[in-house]
N, C-alpha and C positions, 0 to 999 in steps of 0.2 A: 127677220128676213126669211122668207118658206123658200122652198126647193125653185130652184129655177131664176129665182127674183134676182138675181144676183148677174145673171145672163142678162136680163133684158125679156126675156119669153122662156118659157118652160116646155121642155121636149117631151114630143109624143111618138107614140106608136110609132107611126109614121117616119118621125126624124131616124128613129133606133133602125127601120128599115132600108132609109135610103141611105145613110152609114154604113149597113154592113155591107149592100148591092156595092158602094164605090169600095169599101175594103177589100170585097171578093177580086173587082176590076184591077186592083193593085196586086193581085197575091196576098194583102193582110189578112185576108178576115174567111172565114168558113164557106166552101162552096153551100148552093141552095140543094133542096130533094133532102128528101127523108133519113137518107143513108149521111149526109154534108158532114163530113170532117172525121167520121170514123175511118175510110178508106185508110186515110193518109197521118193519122193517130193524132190530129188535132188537138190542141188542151186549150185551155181557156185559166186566167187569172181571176177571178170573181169578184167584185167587192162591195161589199153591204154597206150602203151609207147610212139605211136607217135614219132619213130625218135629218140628217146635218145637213147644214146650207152646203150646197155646191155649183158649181156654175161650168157646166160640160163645155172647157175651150179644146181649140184642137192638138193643145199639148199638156194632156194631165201626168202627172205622176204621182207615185206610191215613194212616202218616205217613211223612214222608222223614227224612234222616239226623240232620238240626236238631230234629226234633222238632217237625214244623210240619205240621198235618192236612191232607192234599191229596185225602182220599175218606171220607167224601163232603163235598164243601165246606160249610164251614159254614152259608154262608147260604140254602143249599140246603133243610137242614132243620127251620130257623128259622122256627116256627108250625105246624107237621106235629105235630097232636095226639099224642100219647103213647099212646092206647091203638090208633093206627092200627099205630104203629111198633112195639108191643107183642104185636099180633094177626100181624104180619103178615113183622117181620121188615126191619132192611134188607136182609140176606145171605140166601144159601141157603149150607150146607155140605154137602160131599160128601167119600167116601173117592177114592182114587184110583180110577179106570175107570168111577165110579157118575155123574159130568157127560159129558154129549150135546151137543157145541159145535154138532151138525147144527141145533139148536133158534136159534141167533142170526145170522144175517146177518154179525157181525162179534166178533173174540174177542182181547182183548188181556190176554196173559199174561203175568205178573210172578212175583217168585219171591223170597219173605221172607228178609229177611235176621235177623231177629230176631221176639220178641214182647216185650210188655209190660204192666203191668198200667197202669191211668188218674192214678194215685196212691197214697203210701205204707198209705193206708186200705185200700185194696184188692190183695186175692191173687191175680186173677184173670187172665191175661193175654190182653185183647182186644184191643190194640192191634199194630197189625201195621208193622212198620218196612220199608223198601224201598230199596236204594238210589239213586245218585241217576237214575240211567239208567233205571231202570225205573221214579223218582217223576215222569220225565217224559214216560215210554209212559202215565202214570196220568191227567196233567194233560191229554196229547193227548185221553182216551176221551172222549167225551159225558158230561154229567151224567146222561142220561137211561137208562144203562147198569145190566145187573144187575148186583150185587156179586156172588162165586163166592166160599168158599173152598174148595182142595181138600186136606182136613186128611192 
């Protein structure tokens, strides 16, 4: 299965645009202009999938080697209406060269060790495994960090 095939359709340019335009509409995601996100010390979470199948739903998360969600914490998104996170995205995805790290103040990048889907019911792989060194470059970031992935 190659990138994207897992979705149904594989995301472009395009899609990674109109994701960040509705993240910004929500507060998630990094204002536009040249200066976006330094103002306000912006960071961004990174992550390299390098090739492993993934399928961009609107709830991915970052686990470590145990199986334990470290991105985004849980109790983070615990009451964050569903058609917020629906509209708007926790992640932005990008191809390789299409992310602007000039846009965040601060940029901590990690580098998939694997994917996965959430359970046997599902074919989809959003879940993103990391090991351990990089599950705790993940626990260092702010919560208040964008998620990236750069499929």
């Amino acid at each position: 299965m190659g990138l994207g095939e897992g979705a149904g359709k594989e995301e472009t340019a395009g899609t990674s645009v109109q994701l960040g335009k509705a993240a910004s509409r929500e507060g998630l995601g990094p204002s536009s202009g040249p200066d976006a996100g330094r103002e306000s010390g912006r960071c961004a979470v990174v992550v390299e999938l390098h090739g492993l199948p993934y399928a961009a739903g609107p709830s991915p998360a970052i686990l470590d080697p145990e199986g334990r969600q470290i991105w985004p914490e849980p109790g983070r998104v615990q009451g964050v209406p569903s058609e917020v996170v629906d509209r708007s995205g926790i992640a932005l995805f990008f191809r390789p060269g299409e992310f602007r790290e000039e846009g965040f103040s601060r940029v901590y990048r990690v580098r998939a060790l694997s994917t996965r889907a959430r359970g046997p019911q599902n074919r989809f792989p959003e879940l993103v495994v990391v090991s351990r060194e990089e599950a705790e470059k993940v626990r260092l970031a702010p919560s208040t960090c964008q998620l990236v992935f750069i499929r």
